[in-house]
C-alpha positions in Angstrom: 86.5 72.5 116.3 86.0 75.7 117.8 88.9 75.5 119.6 90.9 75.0 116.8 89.6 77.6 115.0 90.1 79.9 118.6 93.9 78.6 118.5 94.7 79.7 115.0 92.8 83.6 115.6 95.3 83.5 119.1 98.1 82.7 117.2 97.6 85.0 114.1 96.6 87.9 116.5 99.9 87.4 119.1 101.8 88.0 115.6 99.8 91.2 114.5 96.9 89.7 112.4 93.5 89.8 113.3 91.6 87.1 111.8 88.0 86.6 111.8 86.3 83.1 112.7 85.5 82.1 109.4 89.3 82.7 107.8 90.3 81.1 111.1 88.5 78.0 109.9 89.5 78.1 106.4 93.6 78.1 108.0 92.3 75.0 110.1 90.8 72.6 106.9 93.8 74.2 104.7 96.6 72.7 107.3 94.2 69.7 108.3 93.5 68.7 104.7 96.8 69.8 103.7 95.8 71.7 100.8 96.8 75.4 99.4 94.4 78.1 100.2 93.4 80.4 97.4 92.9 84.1 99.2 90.8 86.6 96.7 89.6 89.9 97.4 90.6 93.7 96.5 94.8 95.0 97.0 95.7 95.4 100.5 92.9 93.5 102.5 95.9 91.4 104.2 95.9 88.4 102.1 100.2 88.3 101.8 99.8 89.2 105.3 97.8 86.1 106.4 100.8 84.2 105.2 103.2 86.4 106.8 101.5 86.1 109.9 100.6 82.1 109.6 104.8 81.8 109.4 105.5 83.4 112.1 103.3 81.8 114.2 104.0 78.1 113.2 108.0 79.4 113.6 108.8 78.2 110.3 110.3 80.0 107.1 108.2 81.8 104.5 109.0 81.3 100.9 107.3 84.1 98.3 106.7 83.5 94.5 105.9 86.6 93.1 104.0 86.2 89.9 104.1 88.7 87.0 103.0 87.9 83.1 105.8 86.1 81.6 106.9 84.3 84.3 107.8 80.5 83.5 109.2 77.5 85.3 112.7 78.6 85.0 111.7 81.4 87.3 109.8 79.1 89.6 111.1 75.5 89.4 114.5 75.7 88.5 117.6 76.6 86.6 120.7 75.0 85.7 124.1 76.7 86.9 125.5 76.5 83.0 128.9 78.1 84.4 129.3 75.7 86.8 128.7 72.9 84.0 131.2 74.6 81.6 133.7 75.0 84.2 132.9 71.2 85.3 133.1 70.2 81.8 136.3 71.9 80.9 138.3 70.0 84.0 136.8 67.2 82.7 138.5 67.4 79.0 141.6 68.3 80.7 141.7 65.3 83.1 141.3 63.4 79.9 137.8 61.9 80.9 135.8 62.6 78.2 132.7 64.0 77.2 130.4 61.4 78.1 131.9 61.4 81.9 130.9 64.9 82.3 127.8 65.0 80.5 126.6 62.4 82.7 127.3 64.5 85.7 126.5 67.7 84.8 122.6 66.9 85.3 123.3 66.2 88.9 121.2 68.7 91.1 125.0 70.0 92.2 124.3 71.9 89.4 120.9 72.8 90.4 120.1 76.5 91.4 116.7 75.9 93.3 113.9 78.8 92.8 110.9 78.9 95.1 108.6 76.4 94.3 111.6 73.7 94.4 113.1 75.0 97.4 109.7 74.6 99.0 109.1 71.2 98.0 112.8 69.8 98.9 112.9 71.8 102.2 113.3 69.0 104.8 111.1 71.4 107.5 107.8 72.7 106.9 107.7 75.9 105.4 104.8 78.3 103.9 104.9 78.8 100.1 103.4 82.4 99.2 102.4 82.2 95.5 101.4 85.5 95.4 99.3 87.6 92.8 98.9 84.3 90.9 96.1 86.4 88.7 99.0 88.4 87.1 100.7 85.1 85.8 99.5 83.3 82.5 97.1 80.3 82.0 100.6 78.7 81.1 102.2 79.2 84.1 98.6 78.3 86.1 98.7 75.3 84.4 102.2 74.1 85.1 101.4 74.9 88.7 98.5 71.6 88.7 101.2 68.9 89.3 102.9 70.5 92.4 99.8 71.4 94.3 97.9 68.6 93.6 100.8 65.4 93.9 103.3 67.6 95.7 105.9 66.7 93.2 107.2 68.2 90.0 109.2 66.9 87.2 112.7 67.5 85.8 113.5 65.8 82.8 117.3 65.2 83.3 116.5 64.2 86.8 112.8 62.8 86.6 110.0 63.0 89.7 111.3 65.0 92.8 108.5 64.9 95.4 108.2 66.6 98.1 109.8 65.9 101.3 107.8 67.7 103.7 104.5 69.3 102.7 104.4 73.0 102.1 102.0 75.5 103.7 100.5 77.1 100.2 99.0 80.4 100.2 97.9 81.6 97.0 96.8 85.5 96.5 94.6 86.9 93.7 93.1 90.4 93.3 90.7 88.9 90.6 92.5 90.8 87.4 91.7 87.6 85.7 89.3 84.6 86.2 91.7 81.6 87.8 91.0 78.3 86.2 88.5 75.8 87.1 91.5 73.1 87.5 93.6 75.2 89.8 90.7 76.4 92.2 89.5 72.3 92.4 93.1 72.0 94.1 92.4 75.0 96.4 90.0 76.0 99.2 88.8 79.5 98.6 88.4 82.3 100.9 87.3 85.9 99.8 88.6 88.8 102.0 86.9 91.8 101.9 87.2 95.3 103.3 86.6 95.2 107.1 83.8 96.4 108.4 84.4 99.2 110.9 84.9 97.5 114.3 87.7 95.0 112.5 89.2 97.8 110.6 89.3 100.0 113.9 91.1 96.8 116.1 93.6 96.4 113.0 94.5 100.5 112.8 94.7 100.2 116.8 97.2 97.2 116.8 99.6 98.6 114.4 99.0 102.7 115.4 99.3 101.4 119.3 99.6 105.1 119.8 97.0 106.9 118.6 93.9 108.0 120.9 90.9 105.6 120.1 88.6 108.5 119.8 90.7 110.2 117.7 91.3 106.4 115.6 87.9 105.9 115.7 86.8 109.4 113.8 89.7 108.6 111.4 88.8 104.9 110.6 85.2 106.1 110.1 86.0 108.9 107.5 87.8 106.0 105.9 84.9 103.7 105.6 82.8 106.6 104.2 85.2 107.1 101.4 85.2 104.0 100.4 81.5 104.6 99.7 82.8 107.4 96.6 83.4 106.6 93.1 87.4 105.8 93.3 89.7 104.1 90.8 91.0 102.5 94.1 89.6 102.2 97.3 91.8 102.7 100.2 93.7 99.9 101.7 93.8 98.6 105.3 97.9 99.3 104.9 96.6 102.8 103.5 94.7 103.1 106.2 97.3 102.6 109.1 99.2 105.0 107.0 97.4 107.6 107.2 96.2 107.6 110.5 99.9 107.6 111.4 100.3 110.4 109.3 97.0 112.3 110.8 98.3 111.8 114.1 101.5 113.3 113.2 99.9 116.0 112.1 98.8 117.0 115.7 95.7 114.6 116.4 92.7 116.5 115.2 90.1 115.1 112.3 90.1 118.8 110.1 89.7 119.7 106.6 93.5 120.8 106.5 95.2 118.2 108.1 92.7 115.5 105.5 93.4 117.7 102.6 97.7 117.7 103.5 97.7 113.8 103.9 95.4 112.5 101.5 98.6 111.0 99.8 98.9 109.0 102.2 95.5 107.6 102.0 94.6 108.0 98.0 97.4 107.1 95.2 95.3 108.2 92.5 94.8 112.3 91.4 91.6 112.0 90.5 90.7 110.0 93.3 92.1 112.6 95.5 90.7 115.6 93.9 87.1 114.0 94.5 88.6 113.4 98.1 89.4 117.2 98.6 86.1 118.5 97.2 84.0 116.7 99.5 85.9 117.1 102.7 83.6 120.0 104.4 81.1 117.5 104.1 83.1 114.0 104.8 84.4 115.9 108.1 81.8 117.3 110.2 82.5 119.5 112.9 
């Protein structure tokens, strides 16, 4: 077990991810098992990441279903190519083959214009399905998802049951704006990322910001972690973070109250938040 677990934090961390043992073990049950694992925690913790990274390393493609409110199967499942039917019909009638020829050939999946979930249930190599920000869709749409992650099959009424040929990777990603449904997290394992802690969030800045001094990253990731600790609409990111140690460094490689205060947009997308910020940085920064 544990090296199975060691093999999957290698593998994420040779393609840029730093994963901790217990994610490292909720990869391992969620490929073993072969189920979809449901990632939760706070905006820009690294949960699309993890699937980024999990692609990469098992060398296969990535497929990404954004979800938004509204969206609907035709989005996700599939469409029909009308033009291609009209034109199909039309040669049809002038080949003097009648309507019932073509209508019975039109619902062929030559017609078919595959969206993500399709594509990565018909994909004859393994792939990783993203379904990201699954919170932001409706129950509707929650609900329609059941079949596919549970059978690994959907259906299409002109062409019936299409199951899948090759089992999908799933990665689903919620920032908790909604509660998910009881039925869609039974299909799931469940991991929570959080913030990282100070050590995790240091290795993560120093792997993408290779060239920034480790003292210097180190006074920088630590300022972060204390502002976390204020009252903000939005916490700062890990991908916030590695911006704005970028951009401190830029700035000439020194923790001050001038450099913070010039490249807090970097850190902070909110005014309020980064008025508070600026207020408190002769005390956040001590000399």
């Amino acid at each position: 077990m544990n090296d199975a677990i060691n093999e999957r934090m290698a593998g994420l961390a040779a393609h840029g991810y730093l994963a901790d043992q217990n994610l490292a073990a909720a990869l391992y049950l969620a490929e073993s098992l072969e189920k979809p694992l449901l990632l939760e925690g706070p905006a820009g913790v690294g949960k699309t990441e993890l699937a980024k990274a999990w692609a990469r390393w098992r060398g296969c493609l990535m497929i990404r279903l954004q979800c938004y409110e509204g969206l609907d199967e035709s989005k996700a499942l599939y469409e029909w190519n009308y033009q291609k039917q009209l034109l199909y019909i039309q040669i049809e009638a002038l080949a003097e083959r009648g309507w019932e020829t073509g209508r019975q050939q039109i619902f062929d999946q030559e017609f078919l214009l595959k969206r993500p979930l399709l594509t990565a249930l018909t994909s004859p190599e393994p792939v990783v399905l993203l379904i990201d920000e699954i919170d932001k869709s409706d129950q509707e749409f929650e609900s329609f998802l059941l079949e596919a992650l549970s059978d690994w099959q959907v259906t299409i009424p002109e062409l019936g049951t299409i199951k899948a040929v090759t089992r999908p990777h799933v990665v689903l990603t919620s920032n908790s704006t909604r509660e998910l449904g009881d039925a869609l997290r039974r299909r799931c394992l469940h991991f929570h990322i959080d913030y990282p802690d100070f050590e995790r969030e240091l290795a993560i800045v120093e792997l993408n910001a290779p060239e920034v001094d480790h003292k210097f990253a180190s006074q920088l990731v630590e300022f972060i972690q204390n502002i976390r600790k204020q009252p903000l609409k939005k916490p700062p990111s890990v991908t916030e973070s590695i911006d704005w140690v970028q951009s401190m460094n830029m700035l000439g490689g020194e923790l001050s109250v001038e450099a913070a205060r010039f490249t807090l947009t970097a850190l902070l997308k909110y005014t309020k938040d980064r008025d508070l910020v600026a207020d408190k940085l002769a005390y956040l920064i001590k000399p």
